[in-house]
C-alpha positions as CSV (number, residue, x, y, z in Angstrom):
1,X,2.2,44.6,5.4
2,X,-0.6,42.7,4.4
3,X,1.1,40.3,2.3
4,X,3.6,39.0,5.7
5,X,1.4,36.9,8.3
6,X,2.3,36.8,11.6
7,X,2.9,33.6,13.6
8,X,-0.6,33.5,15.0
9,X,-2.1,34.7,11.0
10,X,-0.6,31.3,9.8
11,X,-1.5,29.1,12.5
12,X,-5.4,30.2,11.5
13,X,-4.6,29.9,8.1
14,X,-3.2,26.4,8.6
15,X,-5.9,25.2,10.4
16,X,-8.4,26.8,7.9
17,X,-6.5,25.0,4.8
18,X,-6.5,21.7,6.7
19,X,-10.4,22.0,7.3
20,X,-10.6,22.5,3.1
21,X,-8.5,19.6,2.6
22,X,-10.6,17.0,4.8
23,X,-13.2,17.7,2.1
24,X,-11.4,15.8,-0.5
25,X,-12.3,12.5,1.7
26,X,-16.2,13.7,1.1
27,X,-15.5,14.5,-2.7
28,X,-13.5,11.2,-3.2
29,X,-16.7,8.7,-1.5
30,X,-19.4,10.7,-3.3
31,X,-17.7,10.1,-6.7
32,X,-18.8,6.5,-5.5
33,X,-22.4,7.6,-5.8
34,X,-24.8,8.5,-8.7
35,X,-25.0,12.6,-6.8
36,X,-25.7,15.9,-8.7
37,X,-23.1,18.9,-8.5
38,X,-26.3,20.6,-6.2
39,X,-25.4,17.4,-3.9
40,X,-22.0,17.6,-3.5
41,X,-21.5,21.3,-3.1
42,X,-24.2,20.7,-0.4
43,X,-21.9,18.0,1.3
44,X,-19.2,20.4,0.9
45,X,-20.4,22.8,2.5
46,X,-22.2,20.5,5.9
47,X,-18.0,19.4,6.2
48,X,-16.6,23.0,6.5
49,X,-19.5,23.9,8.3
50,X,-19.0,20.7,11.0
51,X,-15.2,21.8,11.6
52,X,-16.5,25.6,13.5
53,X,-16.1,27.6,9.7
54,X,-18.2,29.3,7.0
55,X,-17.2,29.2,3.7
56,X,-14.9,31.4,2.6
57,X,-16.6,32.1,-0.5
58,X,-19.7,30.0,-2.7
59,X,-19.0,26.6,-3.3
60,X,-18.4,25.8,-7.3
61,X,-19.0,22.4,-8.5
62,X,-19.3,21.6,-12.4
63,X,-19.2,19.3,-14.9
64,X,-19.0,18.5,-18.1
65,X,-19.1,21.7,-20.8
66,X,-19.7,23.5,-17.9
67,X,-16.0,23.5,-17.0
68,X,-15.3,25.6,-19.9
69,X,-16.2,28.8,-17.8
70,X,-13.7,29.9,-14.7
71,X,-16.8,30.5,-12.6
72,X,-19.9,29.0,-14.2
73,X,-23.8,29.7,-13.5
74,X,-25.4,28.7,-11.5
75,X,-22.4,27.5,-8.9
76,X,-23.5,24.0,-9.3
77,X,-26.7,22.6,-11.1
78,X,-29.0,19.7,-10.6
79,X,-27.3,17.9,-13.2
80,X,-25.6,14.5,-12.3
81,X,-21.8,14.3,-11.7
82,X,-20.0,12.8,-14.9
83,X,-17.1,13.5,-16.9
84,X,-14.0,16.1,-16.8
85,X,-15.2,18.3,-13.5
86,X,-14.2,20.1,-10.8
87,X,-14.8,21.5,-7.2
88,X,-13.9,25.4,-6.1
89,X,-14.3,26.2,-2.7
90,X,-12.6,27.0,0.6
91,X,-13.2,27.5,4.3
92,X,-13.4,30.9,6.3
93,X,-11.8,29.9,9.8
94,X,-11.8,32.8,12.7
95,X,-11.9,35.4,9.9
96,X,-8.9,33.6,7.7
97,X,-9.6,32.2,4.3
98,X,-8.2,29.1,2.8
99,X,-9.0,28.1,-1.0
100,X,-8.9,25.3,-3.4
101,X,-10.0,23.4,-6.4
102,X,-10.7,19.9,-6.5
103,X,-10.5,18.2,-10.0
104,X,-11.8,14.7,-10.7
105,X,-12.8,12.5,-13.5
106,X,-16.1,10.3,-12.9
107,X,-16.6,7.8,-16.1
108,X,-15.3,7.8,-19.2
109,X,-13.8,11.4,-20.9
110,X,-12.1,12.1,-24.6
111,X,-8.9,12.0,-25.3
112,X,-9.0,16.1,-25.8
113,X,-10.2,16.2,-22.1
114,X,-7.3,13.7,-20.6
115,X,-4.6,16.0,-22.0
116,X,-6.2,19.3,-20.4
117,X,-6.4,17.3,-17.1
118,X,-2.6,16.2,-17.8
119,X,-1.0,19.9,-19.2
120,X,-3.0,21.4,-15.8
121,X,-1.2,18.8,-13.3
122,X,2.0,19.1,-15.3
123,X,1.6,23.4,-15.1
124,X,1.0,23.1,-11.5
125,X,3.9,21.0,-10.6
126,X,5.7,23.5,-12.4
127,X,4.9,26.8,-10.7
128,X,5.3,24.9,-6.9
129,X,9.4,23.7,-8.2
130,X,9.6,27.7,-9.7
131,X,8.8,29.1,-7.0
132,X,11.6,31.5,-5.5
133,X,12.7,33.7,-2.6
134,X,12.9,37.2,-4.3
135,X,11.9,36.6,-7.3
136,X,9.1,39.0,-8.9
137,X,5.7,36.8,-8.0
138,X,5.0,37.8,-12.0
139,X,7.6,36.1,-13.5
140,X,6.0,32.8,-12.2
141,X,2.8,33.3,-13.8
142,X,5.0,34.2,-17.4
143,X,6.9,30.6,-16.8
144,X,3.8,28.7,-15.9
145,X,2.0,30.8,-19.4
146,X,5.3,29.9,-21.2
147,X,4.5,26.0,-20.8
148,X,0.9,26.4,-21.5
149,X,1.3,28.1,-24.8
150,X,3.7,25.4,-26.2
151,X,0.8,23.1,-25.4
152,X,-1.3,25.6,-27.2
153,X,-3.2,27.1,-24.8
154,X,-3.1,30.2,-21.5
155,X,-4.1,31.1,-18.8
156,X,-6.9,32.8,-18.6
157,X,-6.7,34.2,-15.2
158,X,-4.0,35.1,-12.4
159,X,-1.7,32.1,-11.6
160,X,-2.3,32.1,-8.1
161,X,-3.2,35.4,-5.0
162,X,-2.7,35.9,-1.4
163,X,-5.2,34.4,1.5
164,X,-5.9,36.3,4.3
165,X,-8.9,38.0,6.0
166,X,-10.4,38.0,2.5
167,X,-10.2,35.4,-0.6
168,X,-7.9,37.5,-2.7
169,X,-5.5,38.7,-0.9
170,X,-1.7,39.8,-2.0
171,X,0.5,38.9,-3.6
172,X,-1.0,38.6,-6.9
173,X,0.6,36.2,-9.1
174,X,-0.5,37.6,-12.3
175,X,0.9,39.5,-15.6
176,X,-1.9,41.5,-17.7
177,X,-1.9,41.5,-21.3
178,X,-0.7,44.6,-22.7
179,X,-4.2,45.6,-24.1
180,X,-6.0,45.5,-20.8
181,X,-3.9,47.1,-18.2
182,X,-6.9,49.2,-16.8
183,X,-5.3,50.5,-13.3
184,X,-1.4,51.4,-14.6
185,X,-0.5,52.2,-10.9
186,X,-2.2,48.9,-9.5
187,X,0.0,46.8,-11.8
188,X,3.0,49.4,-10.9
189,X,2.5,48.0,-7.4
190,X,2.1,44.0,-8.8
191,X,5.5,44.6,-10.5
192,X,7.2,45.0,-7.6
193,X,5.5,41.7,-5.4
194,X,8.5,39.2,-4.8
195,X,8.0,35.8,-2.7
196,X,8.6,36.2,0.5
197,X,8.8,34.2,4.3
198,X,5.3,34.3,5.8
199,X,3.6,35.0,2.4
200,X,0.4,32.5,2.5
201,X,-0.9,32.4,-1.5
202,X,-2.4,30.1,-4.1
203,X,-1.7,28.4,-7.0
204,X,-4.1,27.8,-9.8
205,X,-3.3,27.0,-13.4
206,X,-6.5,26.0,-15.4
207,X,-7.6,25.4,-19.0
208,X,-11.0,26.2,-20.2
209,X,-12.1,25.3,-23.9
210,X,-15.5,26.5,-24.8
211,X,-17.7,23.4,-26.3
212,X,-15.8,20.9,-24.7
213,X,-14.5,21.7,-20.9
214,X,-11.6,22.5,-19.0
215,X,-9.9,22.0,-16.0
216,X,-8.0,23.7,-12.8
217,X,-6.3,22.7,-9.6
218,X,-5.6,24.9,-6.7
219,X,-3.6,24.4,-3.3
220,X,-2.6,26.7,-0.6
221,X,0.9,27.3,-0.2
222,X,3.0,28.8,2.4
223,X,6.6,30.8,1.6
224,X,9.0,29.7,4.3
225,X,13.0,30.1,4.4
226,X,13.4,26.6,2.9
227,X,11.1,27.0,0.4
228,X,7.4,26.7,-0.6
229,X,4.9,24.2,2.0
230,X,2.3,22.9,0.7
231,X,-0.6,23.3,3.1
232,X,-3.2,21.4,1.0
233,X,-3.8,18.5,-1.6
234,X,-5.7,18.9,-3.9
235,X,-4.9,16.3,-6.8
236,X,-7.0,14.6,-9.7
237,X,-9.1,12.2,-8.5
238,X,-10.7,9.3,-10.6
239,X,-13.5,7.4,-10.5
């Protein structure tokens, strides 16, 4: 039940995904600046904040080497925006949650670092065209992890989860490996998630390389009859 909003459910959830989005307008003129990732989670955080919401969860912002972890310490640093980076964070609106991550390039990055950025925009156009009605929510993640591994690399974490009341909601869009299914029945129950009208979920692919960096991009996406909407737009941004 959890997983199927009603009418009023996505008309919160919209509005909450639409207050995340008009951050990308803050990121974008900040780049402009010589800031810190302390800086712009801060300004992150004042726009969510302006539009009636809380944050859904702690603003991430990081740069650099720093990208190499899915959720580095601390959230963001006093060190100055530069390179291969990204921002994670999402707005909690009348008790809904939206989420997504920003990516963005500030200066000049290795080659290595340009073709992470391009595998993870090319992964994520991917899953949003594969997405079906009725189709296991798993077999997305596999097809998303199929591309990624002929690039050689994987993902590292669940494609994509539900938004709803909390963060991570259903469905989850994930497929363990067969060495660490710790909760057998959970993933019985996982097995079974197909894409459905009403469904309000994300989708995340992301690269992480220890040393050198990584990179992800989330939207919000909403299941309808004709297909997948994308409710926000996150995209790379350079600078």
């Amino acid at each position: 039940m959890v997983m199927i909003k009603n009418k009023k459910e996505i008309a919160l959830l919209k509005k909450s995904a639409e207050i995340s989005d008009s951050c990308i307008e803050i990121i974008e003129n900040s780049l402009k600046e010589d800031i810190s990732e302390k800086e712009l989670a801060r300004r992150i955080r004042k726009q969510i904040k302006g539009n009636n919401a809380s944050e859904a969860f702690r603003t991430l912002v990081a740069c650099g080497k720093r990208t190499a972890k899915i959720h580095p310490r601390p959230y963001a640093s006093n060190k100055k925006i530069k390179g291969l980076c990204y921002a994670d964070f999402g707005a909690k609106y009348k008790g809904y949650c939206s989420d997504m991550t920003v990516p963005f390039i500030k200066g000049n990055v290795t080659k290595k670092e340009k073709r992470i950025a391009r595998i993870v925009l090319n992964a994520h156009r991917l899953a949003i065209r594969s997405i079906k009605m009725n189709e296991n929510c798993w077999k997305l993640f596999d097809k998303v992890n199929i591309y990624l591994k002929k690039n050689g690399f994987e993902l590292m974490h669940g494609l994509g989860h539900g938004l709803g009341k909390i963060v991570h909601d259903d469905p989850s869009i994930i497929m363990p490996r067969k060495k660490k299914i710790k909760h057998p029945r959970r993933w019985q129950r996982i097995k079974k998630m197909v894409f459905q009208p009403s469904m309000v979920f994300t989708i995340e692919p992301g690269i992480y390389v220890k040393g050198l960096g990584g990179c992800r991009i989330e939207n919000d996406i909403l299941m309808t009859k004709d297909g997948p909407k994308i409710l926000t737009n996150s995209k790379l941004i350079q600078v």
